[in-house]
C-alpha positions in Angstrom: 101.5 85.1 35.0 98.9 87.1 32.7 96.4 85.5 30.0 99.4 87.3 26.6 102.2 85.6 28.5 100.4 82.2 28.5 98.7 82.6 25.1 102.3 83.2 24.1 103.6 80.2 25.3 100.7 77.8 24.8 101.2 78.9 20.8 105.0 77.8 21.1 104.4 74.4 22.6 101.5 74.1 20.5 103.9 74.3 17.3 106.5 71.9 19.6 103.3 69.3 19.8 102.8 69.8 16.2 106.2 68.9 14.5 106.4 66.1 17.4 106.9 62.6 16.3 106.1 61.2 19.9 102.6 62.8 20.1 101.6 61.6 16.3 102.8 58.3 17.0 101.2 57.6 20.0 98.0 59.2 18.7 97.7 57.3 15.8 98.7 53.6 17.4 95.8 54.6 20.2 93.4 55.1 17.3 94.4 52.3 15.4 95.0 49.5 17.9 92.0 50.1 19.6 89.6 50.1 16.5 91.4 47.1 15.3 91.3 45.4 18.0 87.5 46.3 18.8 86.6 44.7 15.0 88.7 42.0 15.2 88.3 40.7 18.4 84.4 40.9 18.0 84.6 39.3 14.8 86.6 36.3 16.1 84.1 36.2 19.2 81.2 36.2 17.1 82.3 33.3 15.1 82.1 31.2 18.3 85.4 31.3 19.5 83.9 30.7 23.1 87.3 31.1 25.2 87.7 34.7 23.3 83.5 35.5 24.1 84.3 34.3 28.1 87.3 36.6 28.1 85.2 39.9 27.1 82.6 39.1 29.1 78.4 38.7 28.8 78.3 41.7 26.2 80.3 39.4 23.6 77.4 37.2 23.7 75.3 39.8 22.2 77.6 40.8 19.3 76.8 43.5 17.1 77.5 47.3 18.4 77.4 46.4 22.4 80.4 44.1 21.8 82.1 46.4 19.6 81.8 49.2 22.6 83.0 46.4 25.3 86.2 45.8 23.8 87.0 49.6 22.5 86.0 50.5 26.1 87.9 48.1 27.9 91.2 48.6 25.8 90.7 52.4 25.8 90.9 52.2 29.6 94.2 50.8 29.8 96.2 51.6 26.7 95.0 55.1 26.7 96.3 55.6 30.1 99.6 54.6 28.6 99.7 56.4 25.4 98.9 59.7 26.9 101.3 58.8 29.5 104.1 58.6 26.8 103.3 62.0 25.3 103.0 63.8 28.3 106.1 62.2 29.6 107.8 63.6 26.4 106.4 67.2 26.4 107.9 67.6 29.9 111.1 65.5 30.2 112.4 65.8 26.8 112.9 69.6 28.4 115.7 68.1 30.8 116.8 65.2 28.1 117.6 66.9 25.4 119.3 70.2 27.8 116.8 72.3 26.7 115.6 73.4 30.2 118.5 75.8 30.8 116.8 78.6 27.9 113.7 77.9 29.6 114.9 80.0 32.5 116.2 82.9 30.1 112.8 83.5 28.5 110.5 86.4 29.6 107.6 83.9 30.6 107.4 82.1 34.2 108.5 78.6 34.4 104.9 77.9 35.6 102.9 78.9 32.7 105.7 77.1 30.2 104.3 73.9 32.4 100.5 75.2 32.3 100.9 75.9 28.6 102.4 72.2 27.7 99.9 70.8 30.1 96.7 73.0 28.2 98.7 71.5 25.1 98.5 67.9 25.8 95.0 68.1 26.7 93.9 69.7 23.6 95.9 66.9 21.8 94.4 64.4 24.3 91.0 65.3 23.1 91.1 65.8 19.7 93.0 61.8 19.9 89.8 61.4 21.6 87.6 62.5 18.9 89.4 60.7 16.5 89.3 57.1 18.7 85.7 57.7 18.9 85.1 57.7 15.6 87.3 55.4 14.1 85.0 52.7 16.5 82.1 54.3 15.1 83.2 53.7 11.4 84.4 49.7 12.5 81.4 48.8 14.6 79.2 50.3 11.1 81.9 48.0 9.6 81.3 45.1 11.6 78.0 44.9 12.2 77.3 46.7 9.3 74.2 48.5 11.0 74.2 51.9 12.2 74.3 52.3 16.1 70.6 52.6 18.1 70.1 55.5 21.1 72.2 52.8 23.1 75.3 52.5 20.7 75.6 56.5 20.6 75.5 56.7 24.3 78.4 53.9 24.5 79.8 55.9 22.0 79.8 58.8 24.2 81.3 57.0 27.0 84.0 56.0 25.2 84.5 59.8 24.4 84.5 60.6 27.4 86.2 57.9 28.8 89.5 58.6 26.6 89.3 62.0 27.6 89.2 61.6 31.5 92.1 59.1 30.6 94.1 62.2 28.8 93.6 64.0 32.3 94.6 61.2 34.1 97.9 60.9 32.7 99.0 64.2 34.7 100.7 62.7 37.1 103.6 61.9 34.8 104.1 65.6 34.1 104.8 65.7 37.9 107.2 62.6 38.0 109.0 64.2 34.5 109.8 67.4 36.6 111.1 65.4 39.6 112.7 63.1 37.9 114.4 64.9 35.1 113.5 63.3 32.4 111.1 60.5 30.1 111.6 57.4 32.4 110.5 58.3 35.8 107.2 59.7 34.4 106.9 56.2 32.2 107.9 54.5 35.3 105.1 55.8 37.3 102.4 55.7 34.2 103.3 51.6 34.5 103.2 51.6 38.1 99.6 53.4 37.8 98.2 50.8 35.4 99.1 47.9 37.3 97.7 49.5 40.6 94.5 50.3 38.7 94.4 46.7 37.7 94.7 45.1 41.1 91.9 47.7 42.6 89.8 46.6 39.7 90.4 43.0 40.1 89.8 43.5 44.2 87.0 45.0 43.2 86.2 46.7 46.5 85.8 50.5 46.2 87.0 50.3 42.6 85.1 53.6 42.0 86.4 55.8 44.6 90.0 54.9 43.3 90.5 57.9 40.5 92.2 56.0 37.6 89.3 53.5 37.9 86.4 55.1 37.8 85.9 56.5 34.7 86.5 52.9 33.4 84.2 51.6 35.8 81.5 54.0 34.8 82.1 53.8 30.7 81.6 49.6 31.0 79.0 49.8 33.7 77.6 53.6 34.3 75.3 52.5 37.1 78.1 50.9 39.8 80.0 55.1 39.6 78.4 57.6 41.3 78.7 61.3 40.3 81.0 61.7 43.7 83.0 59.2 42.2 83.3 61.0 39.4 84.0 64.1 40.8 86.6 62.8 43.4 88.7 61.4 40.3 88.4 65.0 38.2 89.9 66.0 41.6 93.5 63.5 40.6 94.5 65.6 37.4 94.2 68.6 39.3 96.2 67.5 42.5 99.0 66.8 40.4 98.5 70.1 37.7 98.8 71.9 40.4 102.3 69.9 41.8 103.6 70.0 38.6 103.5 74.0 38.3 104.6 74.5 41.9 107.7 71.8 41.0 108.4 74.2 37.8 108.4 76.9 39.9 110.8 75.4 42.3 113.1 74.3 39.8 116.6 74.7 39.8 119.3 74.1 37.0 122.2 72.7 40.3 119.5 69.8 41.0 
């Protein structure tokens, strides 16, 4: 593999990402859902709905941008894990879906930088989505509160960015579970199985941090409980399973 052979084929996928219906879709419901439901469900807690303000937690008490940040935050965490799961789980299975994978092995570029450009792809993708969340919370918390964020807000603000973006790179091992699976539903399949497993370490709540698809969570709603080790340790998940995913493309065979 040499830097032309992958520029070449990050460019191809990057035209496949473009014209892809699955990858705008999933972008633009993350964006939307979560800003809606970061106005809306302030605005309802703030009008004393008290079941809804118990739900999100102390910070709904507050109102204004900290409750805004709580629920974009909070929903970010679990249906960006899912969203980026689906278009990941498209950019590699589609490949074996749609029968496509048999060219794949007549092209002059190495099975393993096809899967290290789609994966480069994706997380371009996942963080310009990321950009675009970000600010679409910016624009309805200024619409909400209708005040513009202090030092705080911009540094909940920045969580959130980064947040969504860890949560891109998170989503890798469903590149993994594509290739061994063959197709869309095994890597969905495991995407699910990930949430609800995140879910139950978070509700345990013991060692929450050191548990990779929790953390960054952990640290956007409450940066003080994750350490930088924590943080670290779960940048190490994305590459565990890059690296399984281009040794399974290398591996792969068109009789299995």
């Amino acid at each position: 593999m040499n830097l032309s052979m992958l520029a070449t084929a990050v460019a191809v996928e990057g035209r496949k990402a473009a014209a892809s219906r699955v990858l705008t879709s999933s972008a633009i419901l993350l964006i939307v859902g979560v800003a809606a439901l970061a106005a809306a469900t302030t605005a309802a807690a703030g009008s004393g709905n008290e079941q809804l303000a118990a739900k999100l937690g102390p910070l709904a008490a507050t109102g204004g941008w900290p409750a805004v940040l709580n629920v974009a935050t909070q929903v970010t965490a679990a249906a960006g894990l899912l969203a980026y799961g689906v278009g990941l789980s498209w950019m590699f299975g589609r490949e074996f879906t749609d029968g496509t994978v048999t060219g794949l092995f007549g092209l002059p570029v190495t099975r393993p930088a096809l899967a290290l450009a789609k994966l480069v792809v994706f997380l371009l993708w996942g963080a310009a989505t990321a950009v675009a969340l970000t600010l679409a919370v910016g624009l309805v918390g200024f619409a909400v509160t209708g005040q513009l964020p202090q030092p705080g807000d911009v540094a909940g603000l920045g969580r959130l960015l980064a947040l969504a973006v860890m949560t891109a790179a998170l989503a890798v091992p469903a590149a993994w579970a594509a290739t061994l699976g063959r197709g869309l539903l095994p890597a969905i399949a495991t995407i699910v199985g990930l949430m609800a497993v995140t879910q139950i370490v978070v509700v345990a709540g013991a060692g929450g941090g050191w548990f990779p698809p929790a953390a960054p969570a952990l640290w956007a709603l409450l940066p003080a409980t994750v350490g930088g080790a924590e943080l670290l340790f779960a940048a190490f998940f994305p590459l565990l399973f890059g690296g399984l995913t281009l040794h399974a493309w290398h591996r792969l065979q068109l009789d299995r």
